[in-house]
Each structure stands twice: as structure tokens, then as C-alpha cells.
C-alpha positions in Angstrom: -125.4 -14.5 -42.7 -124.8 -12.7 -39.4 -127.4 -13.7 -36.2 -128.6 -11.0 -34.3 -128.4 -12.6 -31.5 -127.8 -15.6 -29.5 -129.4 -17.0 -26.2 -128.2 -18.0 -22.8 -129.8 -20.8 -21.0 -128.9 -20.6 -17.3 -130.7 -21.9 -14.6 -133.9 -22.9 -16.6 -133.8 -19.2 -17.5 -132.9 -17.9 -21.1 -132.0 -14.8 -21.9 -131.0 -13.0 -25.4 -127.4 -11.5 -25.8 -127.7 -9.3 -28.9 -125.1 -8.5 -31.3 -122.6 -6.1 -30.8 -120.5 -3.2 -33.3 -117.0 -4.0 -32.6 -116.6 -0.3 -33.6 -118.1 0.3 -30.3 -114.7 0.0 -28.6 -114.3 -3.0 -27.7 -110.9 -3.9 -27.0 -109.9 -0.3 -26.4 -110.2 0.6 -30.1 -112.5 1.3 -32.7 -110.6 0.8 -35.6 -109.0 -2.4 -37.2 -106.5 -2.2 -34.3 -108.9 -3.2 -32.1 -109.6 -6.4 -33.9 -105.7 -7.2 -34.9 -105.1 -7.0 -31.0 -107.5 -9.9 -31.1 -106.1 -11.9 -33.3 -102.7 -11.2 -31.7 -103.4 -12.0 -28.1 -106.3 -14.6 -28.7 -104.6 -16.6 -31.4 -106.7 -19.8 -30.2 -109.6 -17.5 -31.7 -108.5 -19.4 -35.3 -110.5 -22.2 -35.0 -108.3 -25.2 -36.0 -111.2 -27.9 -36.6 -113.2 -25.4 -38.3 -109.8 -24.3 -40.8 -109.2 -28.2 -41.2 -112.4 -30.0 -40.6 -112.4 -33.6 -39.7 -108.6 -33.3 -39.5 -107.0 -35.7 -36.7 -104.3 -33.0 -35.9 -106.3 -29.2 -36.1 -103.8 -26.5 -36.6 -102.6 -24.5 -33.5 -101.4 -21.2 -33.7 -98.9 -18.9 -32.1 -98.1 -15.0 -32.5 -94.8 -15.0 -34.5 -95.1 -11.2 -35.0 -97.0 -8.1 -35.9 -96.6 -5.7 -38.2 -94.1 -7.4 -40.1 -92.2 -6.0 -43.3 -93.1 -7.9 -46.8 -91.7 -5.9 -49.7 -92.8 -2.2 -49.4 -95.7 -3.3 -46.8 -96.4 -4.0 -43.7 -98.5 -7.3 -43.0 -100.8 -7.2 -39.6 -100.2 -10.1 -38.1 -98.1 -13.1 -39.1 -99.1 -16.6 -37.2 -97.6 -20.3 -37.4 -99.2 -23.5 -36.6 -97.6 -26.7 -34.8 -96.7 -27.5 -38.7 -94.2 -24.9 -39.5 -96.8 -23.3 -41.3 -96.9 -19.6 -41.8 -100.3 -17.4 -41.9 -100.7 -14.2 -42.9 -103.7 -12.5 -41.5 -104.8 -9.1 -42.7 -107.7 -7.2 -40.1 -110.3 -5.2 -41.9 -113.8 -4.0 -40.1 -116.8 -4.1 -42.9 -116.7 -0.2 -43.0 -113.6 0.1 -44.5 -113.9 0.1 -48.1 -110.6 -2.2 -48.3 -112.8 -4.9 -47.0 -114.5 -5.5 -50.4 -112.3 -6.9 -53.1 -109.3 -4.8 -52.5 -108.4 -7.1 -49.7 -108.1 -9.9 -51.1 -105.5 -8.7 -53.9 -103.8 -6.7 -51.1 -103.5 -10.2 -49.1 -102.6 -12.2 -52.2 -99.8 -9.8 -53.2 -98.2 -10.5 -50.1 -98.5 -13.8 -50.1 -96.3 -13.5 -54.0 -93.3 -11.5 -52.2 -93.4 -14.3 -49.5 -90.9 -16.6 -50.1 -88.6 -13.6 -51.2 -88.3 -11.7 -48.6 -88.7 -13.8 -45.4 -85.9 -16.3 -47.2 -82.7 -17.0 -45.9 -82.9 -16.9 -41.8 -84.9 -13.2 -42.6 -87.5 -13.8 -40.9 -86.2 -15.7 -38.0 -84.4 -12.9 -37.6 -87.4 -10.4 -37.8 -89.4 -12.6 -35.4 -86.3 -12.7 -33.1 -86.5 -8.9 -33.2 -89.9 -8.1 -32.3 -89.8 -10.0 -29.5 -86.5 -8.6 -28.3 -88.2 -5.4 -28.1 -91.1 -6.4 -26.1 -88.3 -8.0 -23.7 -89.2 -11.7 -24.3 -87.5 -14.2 -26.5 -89.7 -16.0 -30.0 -89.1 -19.7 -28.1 -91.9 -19.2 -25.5 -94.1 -18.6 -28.4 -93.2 -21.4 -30.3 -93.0 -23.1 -27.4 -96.9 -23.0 -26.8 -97.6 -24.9 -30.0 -96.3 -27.8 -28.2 -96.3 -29.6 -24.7 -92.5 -28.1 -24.0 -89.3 -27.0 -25.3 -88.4 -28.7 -28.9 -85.4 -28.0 -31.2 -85.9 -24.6 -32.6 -83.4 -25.4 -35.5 -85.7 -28.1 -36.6 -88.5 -25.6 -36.0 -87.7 -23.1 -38.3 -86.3 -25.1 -41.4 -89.6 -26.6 -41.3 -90.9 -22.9 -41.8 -88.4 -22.2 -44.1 -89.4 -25.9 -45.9 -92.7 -24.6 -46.1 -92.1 -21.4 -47.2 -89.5 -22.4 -50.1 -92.7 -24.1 -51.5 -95.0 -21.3 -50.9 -96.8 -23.6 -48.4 -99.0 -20.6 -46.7 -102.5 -19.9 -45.0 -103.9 -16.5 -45.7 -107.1 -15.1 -43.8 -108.8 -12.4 -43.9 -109.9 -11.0 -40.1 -113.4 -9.1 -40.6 -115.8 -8.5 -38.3 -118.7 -8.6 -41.2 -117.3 -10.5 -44.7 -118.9 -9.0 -47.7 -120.9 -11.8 -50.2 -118.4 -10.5 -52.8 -115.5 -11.4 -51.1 -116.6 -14.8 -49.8 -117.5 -16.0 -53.3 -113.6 -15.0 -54.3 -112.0 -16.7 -51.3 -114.1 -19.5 -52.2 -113.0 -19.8 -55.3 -109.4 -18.5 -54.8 -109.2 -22.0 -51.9 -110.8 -24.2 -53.8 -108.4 -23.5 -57.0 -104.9 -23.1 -55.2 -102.7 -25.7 -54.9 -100.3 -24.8 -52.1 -102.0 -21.6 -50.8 -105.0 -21.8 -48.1 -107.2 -18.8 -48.5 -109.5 -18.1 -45.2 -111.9 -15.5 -43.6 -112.6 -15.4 -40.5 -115.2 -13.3 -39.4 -116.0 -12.5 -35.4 -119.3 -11.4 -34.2 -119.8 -10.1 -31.3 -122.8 -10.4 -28.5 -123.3 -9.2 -24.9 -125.3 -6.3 -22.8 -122.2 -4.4 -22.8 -118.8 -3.7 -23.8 -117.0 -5.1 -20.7 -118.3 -9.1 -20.8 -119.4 -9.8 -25.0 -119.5 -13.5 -26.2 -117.3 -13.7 -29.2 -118.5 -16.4 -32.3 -115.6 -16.7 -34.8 -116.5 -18.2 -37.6 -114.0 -19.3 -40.7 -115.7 -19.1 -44.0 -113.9 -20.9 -47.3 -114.1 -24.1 -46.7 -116.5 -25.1 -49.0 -117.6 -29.0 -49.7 -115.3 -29.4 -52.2 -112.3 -28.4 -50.0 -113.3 -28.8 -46.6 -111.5 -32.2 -47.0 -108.3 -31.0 -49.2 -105.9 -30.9 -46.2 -103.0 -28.8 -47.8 -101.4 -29.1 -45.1 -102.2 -32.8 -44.0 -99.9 -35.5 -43.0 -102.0 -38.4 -43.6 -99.9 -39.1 -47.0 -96.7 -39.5 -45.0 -94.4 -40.3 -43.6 -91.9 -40.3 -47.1 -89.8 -43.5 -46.0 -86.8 -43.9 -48.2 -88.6 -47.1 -50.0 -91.6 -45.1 -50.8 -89.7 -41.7 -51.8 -87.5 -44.0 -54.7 -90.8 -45.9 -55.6 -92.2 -42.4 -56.8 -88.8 -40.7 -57.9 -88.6 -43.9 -60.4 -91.5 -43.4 -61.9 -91.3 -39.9 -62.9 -92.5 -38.8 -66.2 -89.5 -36.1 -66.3 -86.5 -39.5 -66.0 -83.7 -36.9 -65.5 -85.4 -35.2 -62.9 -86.5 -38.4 -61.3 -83.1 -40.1 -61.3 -81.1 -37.3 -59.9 -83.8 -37.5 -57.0 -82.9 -41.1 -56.7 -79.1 -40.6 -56.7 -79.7 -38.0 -54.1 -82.1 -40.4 -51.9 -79.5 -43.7 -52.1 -76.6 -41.6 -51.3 -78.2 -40.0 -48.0 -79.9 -43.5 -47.3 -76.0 -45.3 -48.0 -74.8 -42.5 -45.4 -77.3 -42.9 -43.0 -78.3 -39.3 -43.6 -81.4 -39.5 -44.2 -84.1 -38.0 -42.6 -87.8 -38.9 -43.1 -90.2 -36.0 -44.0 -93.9 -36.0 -42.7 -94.7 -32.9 -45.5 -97.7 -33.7 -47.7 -95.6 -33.7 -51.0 -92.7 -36.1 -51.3 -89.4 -35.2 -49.5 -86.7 -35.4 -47.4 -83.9 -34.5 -45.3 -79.9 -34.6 -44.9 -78.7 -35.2 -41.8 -75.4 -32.9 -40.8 -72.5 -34.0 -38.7 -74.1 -32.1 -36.0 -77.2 -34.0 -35.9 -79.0 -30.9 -37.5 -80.4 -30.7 -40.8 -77.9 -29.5 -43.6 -79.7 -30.5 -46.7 -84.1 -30.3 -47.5 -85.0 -32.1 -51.4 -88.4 -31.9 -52.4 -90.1 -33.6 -55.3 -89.8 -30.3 -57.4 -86.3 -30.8 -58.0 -85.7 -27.8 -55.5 -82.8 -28.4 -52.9 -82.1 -26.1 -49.9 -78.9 -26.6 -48.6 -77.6 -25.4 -45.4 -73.7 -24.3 -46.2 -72.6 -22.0 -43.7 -70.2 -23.3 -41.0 -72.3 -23.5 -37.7 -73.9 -26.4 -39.0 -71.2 -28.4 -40.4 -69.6 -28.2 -36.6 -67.8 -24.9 -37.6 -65.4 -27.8 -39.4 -64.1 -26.4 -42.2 -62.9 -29.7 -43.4 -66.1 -31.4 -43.1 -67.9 -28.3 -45.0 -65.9 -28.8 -47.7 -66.3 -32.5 -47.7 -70.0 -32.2 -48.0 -69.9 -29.9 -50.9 -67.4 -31.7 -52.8 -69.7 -34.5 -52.2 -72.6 -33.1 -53.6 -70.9 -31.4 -56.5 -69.2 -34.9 -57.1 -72.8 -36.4 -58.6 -72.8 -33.7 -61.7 -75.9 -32.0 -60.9 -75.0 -29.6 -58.0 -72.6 -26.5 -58.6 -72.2 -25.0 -54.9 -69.2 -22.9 -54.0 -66.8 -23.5 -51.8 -66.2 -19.5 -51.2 -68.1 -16.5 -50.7 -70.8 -18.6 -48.0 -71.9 -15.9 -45.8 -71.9 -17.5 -42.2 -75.7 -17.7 -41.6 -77.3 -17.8 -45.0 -78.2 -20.9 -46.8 -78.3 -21.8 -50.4 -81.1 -22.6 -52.9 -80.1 -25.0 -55.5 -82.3 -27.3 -58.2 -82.0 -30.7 -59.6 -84.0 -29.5 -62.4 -82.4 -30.5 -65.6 
């Protein structure tokens, strides 16, 4: 329920600051632009304690890019957090008749084509673009999540991690948020598994257009998963010990024991790399000291093959793939890798 208004207390003196109609201009626009803009230069306006409440790490978030190509749309604004993260936020005022149920099928359907079309470097390369354009560079973005530079490699194949798994936060940007709709995001967050479902709605107070008091507020998060932490770390880190503790006691053996043939070899090597990710995983360390290799608990492997990060060493490319293909579960090629694109494979029987 919207207030009308809110009060300031100065000076022993309160005063009322009633609400205000973002379709009043604020923000140079009256339309959803107006309130996209928002999002896009305020992206501290996301609340991270209120999306993950009691959390001891609240998401931050950072502009990857606007207007961003998903299939045969075009998404408003796509957002990371300090996780790798991705979230998708689509801007509707009330008025619109999109903002009733529409939205959240519109929003949902991008969230399917995901994984599909941002795969495979795309949308590092998209990002890279947009900001190109606007003559700055994506790292000063990123950058901003943290307290300085960090490795951008390890950056983005912890968004490309996340995304393989359809790890993402969708939220829908209102200014009003129909009862309808709440009721469905509701349920929508509180029955997904690896998707986050959010609205945020902003309301607005001040005398006048040029100094308002903005509330966001994100709605969602009901009792039930106010505490679910999709995105929480709290079950990590996935030591080596641990990871071959659970692999072992799979119900699917097969599955389970190419995971542990996997996990001994990189732990043999001293390749592996610990993972801090919710669901059990890990990493392959490359001759490079760059990641080469992600395995998750689904029997999904994402394997880095192209030269650049096997030391553009032909040899040693080779080396890692006949050693792979030497445990009878993988089947990569040893031709026809196309220098920046990576490889999905599966250790599903």
C-alpha cells in the first residue's frame, strides 16, 4: 500500500512532503524512460538488504548495459551484483497496461532465452560494446562492485557460471505495483529454484519536481523466502574433501563417480580451484593461472578450449584435451575450436 505522504522533522519543526506522479517529469521524462534512467544511473536505488534480508554480504549492483538484445527483444536494463550475478530489470509505470500480468510473462520469457543467447563470451562482448560507444570501458563498472581493480577473467566466468545454471534476479521497476502482480511474483519467488523474482516499486515525495525524496521499496520477499538466499554463500566454500563427500553419495552412482574422477584428478594436479557458489562445484586451474574448466553438481562441465587460455600453447591445449577425453566421459575436439568461444560439455550418463 502506497503512503501519501511522509514527514520531515527538522529543527523541532515537521513538515509533510506529499507524494508525487513520476509521470510529472521527473527525471526529464514522463514515460518509462524516465524511470529506466533511474535505475541505470542510481543502481544503489536496488536495496541489497531489502532483496536479501539478514544477509551478511547484501548484493551490490552495477550498470552492465541498457537496452540489451535477448532473442527478438530488447531487455531495459541488465545489472550484476558483486556475485557474478546477472539481473534483468524491466521499467513499467502503473498506467501502462503491460504493468498488470503481461509483465511478468514478458520478464520471465527473457529470463528462458537467457542462457542462450548471452552464452559463449556474447555478452561480454555486448557489454564491451555499449560501453565503447559511450567512450568508457565495462571495467570501471565492474570495478565499482568492489574496493578496486580485480581479475576481469575471473569476473565474467563467474557470470557465465551463473548464467550456465540460469542463476538470475529478475525485477520488475514500477512506480505503483498492481495487487495482481505482487501475488504472482510472490508466488513465482517463492516456487523457483534458481530464479529470484523481484518488484521494486519507487514512490516519490517532495514540493516539487527539482528536490523529491525517493522510497524504493522491493516487494517478494515474502516470510517464507525472505531467508532462501539463492544466491548465498553461507553453504560454501566446496573444499575438495567436502565436494567428494557429496559426489559419493549420489543417488545417480555414474553420475557421482565421474564427478569424483573429475575432482581427484584436478586435486592430484593441483588444479583445483575451490568454488564459493551455493550448489556444489568447482574449478580447473589452466597453465595460465586462469580458469579453463567450471563442473557443477549437475553433471554440466564448461570448458574453456580456445588457445588464449591454454598460453596460446598449442601443445599444452591439446594435452588438456587428451586428458580429459582420456577418462571415457568427455568427447571434445581437438579441431574446429573457434579462438574465443568455449565449450559446454556433460558428465551426464
Amino acid at each position: 500500500m502506497t503512503i501519501d505522504k511522509i514527514f520531515s522533522l527538522r529543527n523541532n519543526e515537521i513538515k509533510p512532503l506529499p507524494s508525487r506522479s513520476f509521470r510529472e517529469g521527473l527525471l526529464g521524462s514522463n514515460l518509462e524512460a524516465g524511470l529506466q534512467n533511474l535505475v541505470e544511473h542510481y543502481p544503489e536505488i536496488l536495496s541489497g538488504s531489502q532483496v536479501k534480508p539478514g544477509g551478511e554480504e547484501p548484493p551490490r549492483f552495477a550498470l552492465l548495459c541498457s537496452e540489451i538484445a535477448i532473442n527478438n527483444w530488447f531487455l531495459d536494463s541488465l545489472l550484476v551484483d558483486q556475485d557474478g550475478v546477472l539481473t534483468l530489470v524491466e521499467s513499467k509505470l502503473v498506467e501502462n497496461p503491460e504493468s498488470r500480468r503481461a509483465v511478468v510473462g514478458q520478464i520471465i520469457e527473457y529470463a528462458a532465452y537467457a542462457s542462450q543467447a548471452w552464452a559463449h563470451g556474447n555478452l561480454r562482448e555486448q557489454v564491451s560494446t555499449y560501453w565503447h560507444k559511450r567512450g568508457r570501458d565495462a571495467e570501471s563498472a565492474i570495478f565499482s562492485l568492489f574496493d578496486g581493480p580485480i581479475d576481469l577473467d575471473w569476473f565474467w566466468s563467474r557470470v557465465e557460471e551463473n548464467l550456465a545454471q540460469n542463476k538470475l534476479r529478475l525485477i520488475l521497476a514500477t512506480d505503483k505495483l498492481r495487487p495482481s502482480v505482487r501475488r504472482i511474483v510472490e508466488f513465482l519467488n517463492g516456487e523457483l529454484r534458481n530464479v529470484e523474482i523481484l518488484a521494486l516499486e519507487l514512490t516519490f515525495y517532495g514540493e516539487d519536481a527539482d528536490s523529491v525524496v525517493v522510497v524504493p521499496r522491493i516487494v517478494g520477499q515474502t516470510q517464507a523466502t525472505a531467508g532462501k538466499g539463492t544466491y548465498s554463500r553461507t553453504q560454501g566454500p566446496w573444499s575438495d574433501e567436502r565436494l567428494k563427500e557429496v559426489f559419493s553419495s549420489y543417488r545417480d552412482e555414474v553420475l557421482g563417480q565421474r564427478l569424483v574422477t573429475v575432482l581427484e584428478w584436478a586435486s592430484r594436479t593441483g588444479l583445483f580451484i575451490e568454488s564459493s557458489n551455493q550448489t556444489p562445484s568447482f574449478g580447473i586451474m589452466g597453465p595460465c593461472q586462469r580458469r579453463i574448466m567450471s563442473v557443477w553438481d549437475t553433471g554440466i562441465v564448461y570448458c574453456y578450449l580456445h588457445a588464449e587460455r591454454h598460453g596460446n600453447n598449442e601443445h599444452q591445449r591439446r594435452s588438456f584435451i587428451a586428458g580429459l577425453n582420456s577418462f571415457s566421459i568427455f568427447n571434445f575436439p581437438f579441431e574446429g575450436i573457434v579462438s574465443g568461444r568455449d565449450s559446454v560439455g556433460s558428465l551426464v550418463p
